[in-house]
C-alpha positions as a Markdown table, in Angstrom:
| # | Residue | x | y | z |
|---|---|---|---|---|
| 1 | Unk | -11.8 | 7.7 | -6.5 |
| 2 | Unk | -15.4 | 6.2 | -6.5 |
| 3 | Unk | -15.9 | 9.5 | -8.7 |
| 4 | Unk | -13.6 | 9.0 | -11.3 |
| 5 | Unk | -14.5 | 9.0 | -15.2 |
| 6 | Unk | -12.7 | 5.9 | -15.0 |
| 7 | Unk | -15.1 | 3.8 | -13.9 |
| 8 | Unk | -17.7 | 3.0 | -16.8 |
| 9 | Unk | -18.9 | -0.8 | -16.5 |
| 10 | Unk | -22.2 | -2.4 | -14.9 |
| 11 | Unk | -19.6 | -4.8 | -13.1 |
| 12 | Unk | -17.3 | -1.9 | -11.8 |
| 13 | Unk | -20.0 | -0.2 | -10.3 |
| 14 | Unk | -21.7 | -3.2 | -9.0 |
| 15 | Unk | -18.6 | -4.4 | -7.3 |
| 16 | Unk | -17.1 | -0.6 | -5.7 |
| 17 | Unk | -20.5 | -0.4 | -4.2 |
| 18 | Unk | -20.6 | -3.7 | -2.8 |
| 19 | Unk | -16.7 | -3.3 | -1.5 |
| 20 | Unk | -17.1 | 0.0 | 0.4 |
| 21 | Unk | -20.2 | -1.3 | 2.1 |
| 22 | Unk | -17.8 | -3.8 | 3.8 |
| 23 | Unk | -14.6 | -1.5 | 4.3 |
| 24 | Unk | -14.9 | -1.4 | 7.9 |
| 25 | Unk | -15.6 | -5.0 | 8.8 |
| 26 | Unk | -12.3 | -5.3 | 6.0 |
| 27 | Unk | -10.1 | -3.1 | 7.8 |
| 28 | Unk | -11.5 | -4.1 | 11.6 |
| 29 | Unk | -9.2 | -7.0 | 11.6 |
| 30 | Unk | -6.4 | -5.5 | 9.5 |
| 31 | Unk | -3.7 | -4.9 | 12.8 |
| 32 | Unk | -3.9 | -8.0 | 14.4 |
| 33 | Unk | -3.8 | -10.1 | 11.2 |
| 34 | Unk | -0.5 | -8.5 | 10.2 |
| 35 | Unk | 1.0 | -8.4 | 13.4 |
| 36 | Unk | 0.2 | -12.4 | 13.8 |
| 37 | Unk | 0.5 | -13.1 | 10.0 |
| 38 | Unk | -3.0 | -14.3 | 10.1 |
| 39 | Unk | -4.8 | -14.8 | 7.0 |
| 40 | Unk | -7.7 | -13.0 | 6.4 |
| 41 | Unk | -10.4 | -15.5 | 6.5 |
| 42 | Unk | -13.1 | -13.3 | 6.9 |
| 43 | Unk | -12.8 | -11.5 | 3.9 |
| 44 | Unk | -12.0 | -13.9 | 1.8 |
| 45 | Unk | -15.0 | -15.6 | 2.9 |
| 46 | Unk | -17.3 | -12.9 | 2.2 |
| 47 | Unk | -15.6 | -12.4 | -0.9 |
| 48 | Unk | -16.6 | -16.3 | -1.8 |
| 49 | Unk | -20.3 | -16.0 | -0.8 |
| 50 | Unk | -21.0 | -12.8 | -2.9 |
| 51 | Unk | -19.0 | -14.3 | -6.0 |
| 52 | Unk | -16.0 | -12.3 | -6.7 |
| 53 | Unk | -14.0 | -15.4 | -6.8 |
| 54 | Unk | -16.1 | -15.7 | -9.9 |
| 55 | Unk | -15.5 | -12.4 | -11.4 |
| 56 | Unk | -12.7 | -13.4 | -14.0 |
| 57 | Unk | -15.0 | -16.8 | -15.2 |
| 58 | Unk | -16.3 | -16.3 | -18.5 |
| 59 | Unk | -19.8 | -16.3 | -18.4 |
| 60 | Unk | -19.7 | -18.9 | -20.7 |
| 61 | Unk | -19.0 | -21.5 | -17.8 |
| 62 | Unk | -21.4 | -19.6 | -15.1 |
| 63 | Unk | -18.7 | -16.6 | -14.1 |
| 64 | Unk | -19.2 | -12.6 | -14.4 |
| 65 | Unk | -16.7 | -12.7 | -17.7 |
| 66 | Unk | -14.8 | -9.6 | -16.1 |
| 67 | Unk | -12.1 | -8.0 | -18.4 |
| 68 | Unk | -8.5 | -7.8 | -17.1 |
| 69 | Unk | -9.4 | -3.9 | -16.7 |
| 70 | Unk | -12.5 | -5.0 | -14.5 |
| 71 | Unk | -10.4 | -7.1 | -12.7 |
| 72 | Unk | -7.4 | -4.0 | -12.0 |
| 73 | Unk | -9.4 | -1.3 | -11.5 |
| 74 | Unk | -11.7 | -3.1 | -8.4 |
| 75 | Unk | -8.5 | -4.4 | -7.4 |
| 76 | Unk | -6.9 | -1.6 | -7.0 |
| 77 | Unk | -10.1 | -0.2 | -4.6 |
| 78 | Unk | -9.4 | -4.0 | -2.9 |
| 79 | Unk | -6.0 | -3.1 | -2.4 |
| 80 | Unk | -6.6 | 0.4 | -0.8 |
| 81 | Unk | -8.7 | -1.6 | 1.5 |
| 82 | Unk | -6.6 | -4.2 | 2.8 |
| 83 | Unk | -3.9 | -5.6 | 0.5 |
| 84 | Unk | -3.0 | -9.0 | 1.9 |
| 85 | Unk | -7.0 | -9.6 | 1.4 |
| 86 | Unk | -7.0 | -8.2 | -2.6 |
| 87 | Unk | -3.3 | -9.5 | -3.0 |
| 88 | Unk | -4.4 | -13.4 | -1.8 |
| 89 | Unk | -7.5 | -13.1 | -3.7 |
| 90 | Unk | -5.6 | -12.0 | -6.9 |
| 91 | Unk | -3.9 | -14.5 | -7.4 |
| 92 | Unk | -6.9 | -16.4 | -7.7 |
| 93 | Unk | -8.8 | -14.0 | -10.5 |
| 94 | Unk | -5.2 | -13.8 | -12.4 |
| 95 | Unk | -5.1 | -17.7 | -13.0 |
| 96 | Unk | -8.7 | -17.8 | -13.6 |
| 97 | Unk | -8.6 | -15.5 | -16.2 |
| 98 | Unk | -5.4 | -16.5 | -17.7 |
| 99 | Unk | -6.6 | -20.5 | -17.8 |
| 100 | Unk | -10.1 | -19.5 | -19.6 |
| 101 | Unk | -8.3 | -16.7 | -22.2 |
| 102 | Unk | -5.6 | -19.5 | -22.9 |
| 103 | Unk | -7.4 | -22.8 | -22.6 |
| 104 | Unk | -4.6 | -24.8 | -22.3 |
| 105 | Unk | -6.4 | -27.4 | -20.9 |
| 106 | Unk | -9.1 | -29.9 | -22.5 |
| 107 | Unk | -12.5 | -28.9 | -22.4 |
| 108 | Unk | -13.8 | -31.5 | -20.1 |
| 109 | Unk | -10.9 | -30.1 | -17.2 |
| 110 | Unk | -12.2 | -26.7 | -17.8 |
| 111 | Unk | -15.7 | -27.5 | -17.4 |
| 112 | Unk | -15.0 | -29.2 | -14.1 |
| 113 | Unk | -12.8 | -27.0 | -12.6 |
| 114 | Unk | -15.7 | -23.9 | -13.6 |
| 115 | Unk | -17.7 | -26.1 | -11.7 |
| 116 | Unk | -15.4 | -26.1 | -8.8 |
| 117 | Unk | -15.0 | -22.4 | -8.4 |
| 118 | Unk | -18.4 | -21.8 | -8.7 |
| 119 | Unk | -18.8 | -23.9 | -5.7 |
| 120 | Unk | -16.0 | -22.3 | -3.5 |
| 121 | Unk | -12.6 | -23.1 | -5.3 |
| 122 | Unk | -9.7 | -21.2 | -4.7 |
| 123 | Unk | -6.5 | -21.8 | -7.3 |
| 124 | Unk | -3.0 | -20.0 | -7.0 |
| 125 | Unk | 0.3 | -21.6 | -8.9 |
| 126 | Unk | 2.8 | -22.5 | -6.8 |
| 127 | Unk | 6.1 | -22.3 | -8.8 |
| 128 | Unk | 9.1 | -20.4 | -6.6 |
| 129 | Unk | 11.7 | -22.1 | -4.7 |
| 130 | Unk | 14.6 | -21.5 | -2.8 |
| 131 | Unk | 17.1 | -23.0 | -5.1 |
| 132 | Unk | 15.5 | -21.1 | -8.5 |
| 133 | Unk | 14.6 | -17.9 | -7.2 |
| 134 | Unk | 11.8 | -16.1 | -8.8 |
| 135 | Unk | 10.6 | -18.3 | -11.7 |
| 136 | Unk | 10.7 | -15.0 | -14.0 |
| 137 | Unk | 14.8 | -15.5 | -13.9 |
| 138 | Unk | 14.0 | -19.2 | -16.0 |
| 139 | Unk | 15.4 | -21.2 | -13.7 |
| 140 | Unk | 14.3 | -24.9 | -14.1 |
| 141 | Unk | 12.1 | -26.3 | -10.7 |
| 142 | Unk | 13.7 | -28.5 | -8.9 |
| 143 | Unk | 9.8 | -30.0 | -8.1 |
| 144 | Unk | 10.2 | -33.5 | -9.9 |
| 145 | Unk | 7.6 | -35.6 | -11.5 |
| 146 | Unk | 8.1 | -39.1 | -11.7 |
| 147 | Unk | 5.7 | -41.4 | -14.4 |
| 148 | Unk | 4.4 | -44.1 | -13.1 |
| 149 | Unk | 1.7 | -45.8 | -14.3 |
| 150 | Unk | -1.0 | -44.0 | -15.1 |
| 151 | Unk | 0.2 | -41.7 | -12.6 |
| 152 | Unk | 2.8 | -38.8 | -11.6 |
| 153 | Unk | 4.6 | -38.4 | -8.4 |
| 154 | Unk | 5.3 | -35.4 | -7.2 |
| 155 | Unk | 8.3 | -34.4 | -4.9 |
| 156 | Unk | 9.5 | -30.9 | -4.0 |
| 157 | Unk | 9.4 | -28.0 | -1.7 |
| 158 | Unk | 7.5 | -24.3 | -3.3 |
| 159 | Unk | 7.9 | -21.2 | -1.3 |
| 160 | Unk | 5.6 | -18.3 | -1.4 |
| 161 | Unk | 2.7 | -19.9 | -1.8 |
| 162 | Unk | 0.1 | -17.2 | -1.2 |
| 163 | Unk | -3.3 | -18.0 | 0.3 |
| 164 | Unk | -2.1 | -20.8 | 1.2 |
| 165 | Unk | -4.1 | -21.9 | 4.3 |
| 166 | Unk | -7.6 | -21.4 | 1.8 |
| 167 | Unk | -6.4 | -22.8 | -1.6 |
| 168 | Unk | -8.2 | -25.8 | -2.8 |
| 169 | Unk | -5.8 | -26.2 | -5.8 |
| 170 | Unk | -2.6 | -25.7 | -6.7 |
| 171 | Unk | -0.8 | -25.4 | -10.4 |
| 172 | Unk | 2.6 | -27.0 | -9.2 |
| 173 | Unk | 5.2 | -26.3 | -11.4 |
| 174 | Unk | 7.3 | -29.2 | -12.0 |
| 175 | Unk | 10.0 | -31.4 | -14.1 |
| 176 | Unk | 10.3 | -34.5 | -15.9 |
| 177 | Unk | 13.7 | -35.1 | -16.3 |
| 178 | Unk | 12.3 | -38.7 | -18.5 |
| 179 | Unk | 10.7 | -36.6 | -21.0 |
| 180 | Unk | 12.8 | -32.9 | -20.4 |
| 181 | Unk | 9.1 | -31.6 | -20.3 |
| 182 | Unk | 8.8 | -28.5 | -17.7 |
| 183 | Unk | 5.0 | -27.6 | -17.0 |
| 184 | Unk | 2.3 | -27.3 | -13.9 |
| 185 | Unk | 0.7 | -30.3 | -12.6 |
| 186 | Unk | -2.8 | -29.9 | -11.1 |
| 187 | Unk | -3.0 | -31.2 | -7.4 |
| 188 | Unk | -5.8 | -30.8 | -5.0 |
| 189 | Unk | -6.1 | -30.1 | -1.5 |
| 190 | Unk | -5.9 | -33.2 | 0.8 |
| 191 | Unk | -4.0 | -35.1 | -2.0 |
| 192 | Unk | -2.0 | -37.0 | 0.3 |
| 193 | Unk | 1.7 | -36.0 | 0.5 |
| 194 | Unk | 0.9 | -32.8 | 0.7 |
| 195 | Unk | 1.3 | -30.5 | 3.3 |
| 196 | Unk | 1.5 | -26.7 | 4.4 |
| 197 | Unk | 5.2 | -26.1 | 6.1 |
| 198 | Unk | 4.3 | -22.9 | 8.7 |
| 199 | Unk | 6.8 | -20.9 | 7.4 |
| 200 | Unk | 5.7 | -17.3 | 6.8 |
| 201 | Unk | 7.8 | -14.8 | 8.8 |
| 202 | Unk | 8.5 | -11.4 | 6.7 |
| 203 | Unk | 8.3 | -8.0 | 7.0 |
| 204 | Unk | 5.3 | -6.9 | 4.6 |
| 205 | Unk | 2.5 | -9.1 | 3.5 |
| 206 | Unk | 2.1 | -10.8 | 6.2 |
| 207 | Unk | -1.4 | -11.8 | 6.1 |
| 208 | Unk | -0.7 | -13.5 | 3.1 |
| 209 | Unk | 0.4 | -16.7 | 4.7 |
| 210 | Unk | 2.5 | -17.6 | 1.9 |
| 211 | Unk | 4.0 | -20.7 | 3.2 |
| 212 | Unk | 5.7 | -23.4 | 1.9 |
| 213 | Unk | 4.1 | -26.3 | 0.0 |
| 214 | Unk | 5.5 | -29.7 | 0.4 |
| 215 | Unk | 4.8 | -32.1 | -1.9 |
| 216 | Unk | 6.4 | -35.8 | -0.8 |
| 217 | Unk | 5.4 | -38.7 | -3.0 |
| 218 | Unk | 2.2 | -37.0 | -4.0 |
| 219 | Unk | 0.7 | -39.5 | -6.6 |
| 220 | Unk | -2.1 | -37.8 | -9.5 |
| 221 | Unk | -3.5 | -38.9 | -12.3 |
| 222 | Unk | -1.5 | -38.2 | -15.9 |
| 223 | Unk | -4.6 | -36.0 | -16.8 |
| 224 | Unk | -3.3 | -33.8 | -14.3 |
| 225 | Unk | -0.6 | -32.7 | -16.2 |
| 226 | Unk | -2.3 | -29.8 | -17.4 |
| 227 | Unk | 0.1 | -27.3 | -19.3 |
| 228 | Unk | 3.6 | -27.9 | -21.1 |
| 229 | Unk | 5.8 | -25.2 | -21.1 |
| 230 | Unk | 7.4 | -23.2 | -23.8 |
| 231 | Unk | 6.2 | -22.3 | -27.1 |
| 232 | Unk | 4.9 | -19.2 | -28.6 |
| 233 | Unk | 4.4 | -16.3 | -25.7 |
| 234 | Unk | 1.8 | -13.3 | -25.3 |
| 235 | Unk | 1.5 | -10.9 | -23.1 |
| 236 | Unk | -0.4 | -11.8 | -19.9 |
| 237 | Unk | -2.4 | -8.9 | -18.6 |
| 238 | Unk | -3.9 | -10.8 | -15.6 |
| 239 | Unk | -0.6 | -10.3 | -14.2 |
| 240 | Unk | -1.8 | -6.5 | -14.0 |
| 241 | Unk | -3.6 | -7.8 | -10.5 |
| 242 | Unk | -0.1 | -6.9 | -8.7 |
| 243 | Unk | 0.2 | -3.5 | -9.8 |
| 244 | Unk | -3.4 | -2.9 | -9.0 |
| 245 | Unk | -3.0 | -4.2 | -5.4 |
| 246 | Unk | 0.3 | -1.9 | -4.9 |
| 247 | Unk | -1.7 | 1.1 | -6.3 |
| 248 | Unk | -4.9 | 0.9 | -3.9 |
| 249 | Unk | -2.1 | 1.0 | -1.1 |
| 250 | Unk | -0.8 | 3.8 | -1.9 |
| 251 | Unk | -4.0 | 5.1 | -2.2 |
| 252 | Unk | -4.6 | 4.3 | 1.4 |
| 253 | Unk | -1.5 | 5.9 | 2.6 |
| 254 | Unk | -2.3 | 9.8 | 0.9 |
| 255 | Unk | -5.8 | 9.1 | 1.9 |
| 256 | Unk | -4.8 | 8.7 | 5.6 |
| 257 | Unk | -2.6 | 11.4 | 5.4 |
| 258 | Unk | -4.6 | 14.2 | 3.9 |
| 259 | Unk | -6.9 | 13.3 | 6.7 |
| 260 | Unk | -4.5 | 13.7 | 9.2 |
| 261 | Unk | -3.4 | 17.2 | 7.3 |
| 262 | Unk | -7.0 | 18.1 | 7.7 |
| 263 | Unk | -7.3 | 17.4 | 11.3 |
| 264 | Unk | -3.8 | 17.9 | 13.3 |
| 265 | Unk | -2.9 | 20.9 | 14.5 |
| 266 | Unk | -0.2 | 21.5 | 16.6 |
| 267 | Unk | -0.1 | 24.5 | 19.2 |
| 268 | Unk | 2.4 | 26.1 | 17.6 |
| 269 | Unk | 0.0 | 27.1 | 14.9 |
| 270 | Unk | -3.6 | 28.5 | 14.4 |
| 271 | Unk | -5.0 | 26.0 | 12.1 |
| 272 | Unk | -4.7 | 22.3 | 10.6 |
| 273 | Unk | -1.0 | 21.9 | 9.1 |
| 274 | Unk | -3.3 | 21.6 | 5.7 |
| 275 | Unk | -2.9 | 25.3 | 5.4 |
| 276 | Unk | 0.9 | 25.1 | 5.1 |
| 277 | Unk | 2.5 | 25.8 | 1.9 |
| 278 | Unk | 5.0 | 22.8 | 2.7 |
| 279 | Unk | 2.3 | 20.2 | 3.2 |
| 280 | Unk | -0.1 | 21.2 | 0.2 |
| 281 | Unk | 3.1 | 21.0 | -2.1 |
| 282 | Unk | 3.4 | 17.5 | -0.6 |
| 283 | Unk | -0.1 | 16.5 | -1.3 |
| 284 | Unk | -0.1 | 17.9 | -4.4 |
| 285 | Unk | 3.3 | 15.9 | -5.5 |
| 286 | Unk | 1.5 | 12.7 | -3.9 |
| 287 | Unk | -1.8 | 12.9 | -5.8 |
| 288 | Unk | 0.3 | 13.9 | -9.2 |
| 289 | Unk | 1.9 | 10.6 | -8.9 |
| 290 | Unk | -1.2 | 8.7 | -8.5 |
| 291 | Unk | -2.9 | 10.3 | -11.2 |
| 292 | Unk | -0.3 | 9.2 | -13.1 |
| 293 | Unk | -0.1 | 5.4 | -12.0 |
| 294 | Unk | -3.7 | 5.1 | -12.2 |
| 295 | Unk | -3.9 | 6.2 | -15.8 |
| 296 | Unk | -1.0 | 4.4 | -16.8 |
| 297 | Unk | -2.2 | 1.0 | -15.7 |
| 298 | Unk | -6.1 | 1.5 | -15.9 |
| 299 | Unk | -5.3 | 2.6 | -19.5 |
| 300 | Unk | -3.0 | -0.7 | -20.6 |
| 301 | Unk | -5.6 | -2.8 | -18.7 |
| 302 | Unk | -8.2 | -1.3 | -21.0 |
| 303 | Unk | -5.5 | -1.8 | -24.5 |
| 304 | Unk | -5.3 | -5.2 | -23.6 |
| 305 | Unk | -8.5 | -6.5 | -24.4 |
| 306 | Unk | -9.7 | -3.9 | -26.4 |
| 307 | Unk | -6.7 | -3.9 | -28.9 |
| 308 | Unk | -5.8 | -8.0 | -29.1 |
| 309 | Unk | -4.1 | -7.1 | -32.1 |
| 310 | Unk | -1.7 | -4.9 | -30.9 |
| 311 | Unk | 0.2 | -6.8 | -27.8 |
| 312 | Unk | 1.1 | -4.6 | -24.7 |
| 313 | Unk | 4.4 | -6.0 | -23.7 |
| 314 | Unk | 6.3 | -3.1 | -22.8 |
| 315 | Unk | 3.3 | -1.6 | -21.1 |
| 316 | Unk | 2.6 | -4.7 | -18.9 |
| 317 | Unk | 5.8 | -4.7 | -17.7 |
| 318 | Unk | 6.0 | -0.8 | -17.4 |
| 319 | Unk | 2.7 | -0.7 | -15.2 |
| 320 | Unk | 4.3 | -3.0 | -12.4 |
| 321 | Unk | 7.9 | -0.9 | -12.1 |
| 322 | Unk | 6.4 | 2.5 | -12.6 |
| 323 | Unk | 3.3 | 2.0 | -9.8 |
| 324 | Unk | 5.7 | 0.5 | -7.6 |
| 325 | Unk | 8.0 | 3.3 | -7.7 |
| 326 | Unk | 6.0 | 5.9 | -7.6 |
| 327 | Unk | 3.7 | 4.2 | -5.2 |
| 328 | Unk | 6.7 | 4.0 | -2.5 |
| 329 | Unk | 7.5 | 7.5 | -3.2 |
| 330 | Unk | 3.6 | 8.4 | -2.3 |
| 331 | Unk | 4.0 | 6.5 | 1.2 |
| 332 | Unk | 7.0 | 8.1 | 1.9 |
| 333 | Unk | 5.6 | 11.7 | 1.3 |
| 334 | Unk | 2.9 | 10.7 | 3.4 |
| 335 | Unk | 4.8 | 9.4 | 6.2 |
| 336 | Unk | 6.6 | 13.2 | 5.9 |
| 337 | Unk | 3.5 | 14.5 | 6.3 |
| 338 | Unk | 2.5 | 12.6 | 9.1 |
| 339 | Unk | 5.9 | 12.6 | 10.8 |
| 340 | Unk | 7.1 | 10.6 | 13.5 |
| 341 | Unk | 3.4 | 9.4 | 14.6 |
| 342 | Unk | 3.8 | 7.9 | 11.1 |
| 343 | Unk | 6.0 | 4.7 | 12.8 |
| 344 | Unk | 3.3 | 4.2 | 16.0 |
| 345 | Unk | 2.4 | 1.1 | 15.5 |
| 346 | Unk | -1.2 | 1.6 | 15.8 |
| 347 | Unk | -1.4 | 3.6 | 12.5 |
| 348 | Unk | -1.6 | 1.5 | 9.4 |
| 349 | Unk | 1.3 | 3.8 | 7.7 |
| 350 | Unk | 3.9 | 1.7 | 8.9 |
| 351 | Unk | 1.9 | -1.2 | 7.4 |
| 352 | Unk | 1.5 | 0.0 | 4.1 |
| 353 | Unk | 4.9 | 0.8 | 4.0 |
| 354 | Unk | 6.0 | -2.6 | 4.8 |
| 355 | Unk | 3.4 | -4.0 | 2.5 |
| 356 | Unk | 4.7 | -1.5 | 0.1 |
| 357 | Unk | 8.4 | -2.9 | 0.1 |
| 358 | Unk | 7.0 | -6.7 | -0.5 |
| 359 | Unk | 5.7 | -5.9 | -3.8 |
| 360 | Unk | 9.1 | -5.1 | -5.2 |
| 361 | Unk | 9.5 | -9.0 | -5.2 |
| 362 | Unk | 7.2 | -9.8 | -6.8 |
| 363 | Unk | 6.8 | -10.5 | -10.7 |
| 364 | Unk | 8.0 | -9.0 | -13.0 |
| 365 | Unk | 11.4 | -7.5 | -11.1 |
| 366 | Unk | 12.2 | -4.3 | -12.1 |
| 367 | Unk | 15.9 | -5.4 | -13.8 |
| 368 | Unk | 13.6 | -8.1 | -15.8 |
| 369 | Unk | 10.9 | -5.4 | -16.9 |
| 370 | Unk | 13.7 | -2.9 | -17.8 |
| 371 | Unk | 15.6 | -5.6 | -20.1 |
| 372 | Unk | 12.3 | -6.6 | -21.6 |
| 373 | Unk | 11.3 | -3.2 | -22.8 |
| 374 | Unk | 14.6 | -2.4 | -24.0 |
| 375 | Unk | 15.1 | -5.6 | -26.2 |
| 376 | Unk | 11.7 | -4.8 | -27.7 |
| 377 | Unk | 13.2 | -1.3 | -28.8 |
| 378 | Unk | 16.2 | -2.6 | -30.1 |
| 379 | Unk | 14.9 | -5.3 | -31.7 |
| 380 | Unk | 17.0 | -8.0 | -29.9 |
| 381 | Unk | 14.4 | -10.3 | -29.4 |
């Protein structure tokens, strides 16, 4: 992939050279932090110091000013290198990049908060819980904010709070039942009241640490109210960071088993099961899906900023179901090729499948994307 026409900017080249330098010490870890749902830290660490957690700042306010198709495409290498690593950290370039394209809040927040990324700060929203579901659905948080003052309080539970144990701030969603205003409040780490609940226990993802974030009584300033929901929408192509991650794990999984094509060879046989006819139609069906994904979404990452007047909602929503479908079709070809030694344990196969699965929950869901699309063709909306 490194070799692909695809790749054209200073910061894309900069980056992937940067990122495969560090693949092994990535990937060293990679068993025993899914096994024990540890986080990461390592990476994300190295990925602080060398300033990727600045690569969706404009460079107005000190960042690299990366484009959302920047931002996908080295995610997408990320993602074929460890997910939970480029999934936690994309969170953190989606908001980024999101906050500074909208600038929803005042100019004097947004300078600060440039400040406080530059020196280290990680952001993520925190917006699902159990009771609503996926926010995507519209349900109304059951996270309340109380005026007081010159003050909010805060009380609530949010689930799936990825990078959880490194955030330094969190966009809580919330609701004022005084003023029937639904929006995100801005709360900082160590704000008292809140807390991390050690809750992470799933199948895929599970270096993540997406715990749950409890918020009793947690008192901020009314400033801190930084964005009121509703009013006129656009399409949101930092979003595209979940796709991306999905498709650099698929990646991962017809890379490791064209390798394993290339070198097993049972006794049965007089060379590496690459010579079969069954297994080259197999890698050939695997890599004809992934050509496809890859174009797909590299291509609406690149129509996004480079055509502002034409909005790409169908294809935003399209690049999430169709790399997630055909990305779980790619691991399960390459589990065929690989065979039963694809479930050992000590193979990351069974990982990336796992992994795979976990991004079908996440935004948007496939019956939500397929709706979408099809009121924008009927003109329903």
């Amino acid at each position: 992939m490194l070799e692909s026409g695809l790749i054209h900017s200073d910061i894309q080249r900069k980056w992937l050279k940067k990122l495969q330098a560090v693949k092994a010490d990535f990937q060293a870890h990679a068993e025993h932090n899914d096994l024990n749902s540890r986080f990461p830290y390592e990476n994300i660490e190295w990925l602080k110091q060398e300033g990727y957690t600045l690569l969706t700042l404009p460079k107005a306010y000190g960042g690299e000013g990366a484009t959302v198709e920047d931002m996908v495409i080295l995610q997408t290498y990320l993602g074929a290198i460890d997910g939970a690593t480029a999934l936690s950290i994309g969170w953190h370039l989606s908001v980024v990049g999101q906050l500074y394209e909208e600038k929803k809040w005042d100019d004097d927040l947004l300078n600060q908060f440039a400040k406080a990324v530059k020196e280290g700060a990680l952001i993520n929203r925190a917006v699902s819980e159990a009771d609503t579901g996926s926010p995507t659905r519209g349900g109304k948080p059951s996270t309340h904010a109380v005026k007081e003052g010159d003050s909010y309080i805060l009380n609530g539970v949010k689930t799936f709070t990825s990078m959880s144990p490194a955030l330094t701030h969190f966009l809580v969603s919330g609701y004022n039942e005084a003023t029937d205003q639904y929006g995100f409040f801005l709360v900082e780490e160590g704000t008292p009241g809140l807390s991390i609940a050690q809750t992470w226990n799933v199948l895929g993802m599970r270096a993540t640490e997406s715990h749950d974030l409890v918020l009793e009584n947690v008192k901020i300033p009314t400033e801190n109210f930084v964005e009121i929901a509703g009013g006129p929408k656009s399409p949101n192509g930092w979003i595209l960071h979940i796709p991306s991650v999905y498709l650099g794990i698929a990646q991962a999984a017809a890379d490791y088993a064209k390798d394993f094509a290339k070198t097993h060879q049972p006794n049965s046989i007089d060379q590496s099961i690459a010579h079969l006819p069954t297994v080259q139609q197999s890698v050939g069906e695997m890599e004809s899906l992934l050509l496809s994904s890859r174009a797909f979404l590299w291509s609406t990452a690149r129509m996004y900023h480079e055509s502002p007047d034409a909005p790409v909602w169908n294809e935003t929503s399209a690049s999430k179901v169709l790399v997630m479908n055909q990305g779980l079709q790619v691991i399960d070809i390459a589990m065929r090729i690989v065979g039963a030694k694809s479930l050992e344990m000590e193979r990351p196969l069974q990982r990336y499948y796992r992994d795979m699965r976990a991004g079908l929950h996440n935004p948007p869901m496939q019956d939500a994307a397929y709706t979408n699309i099809a009121k924008s063709e009927l003109d329903l909306f």
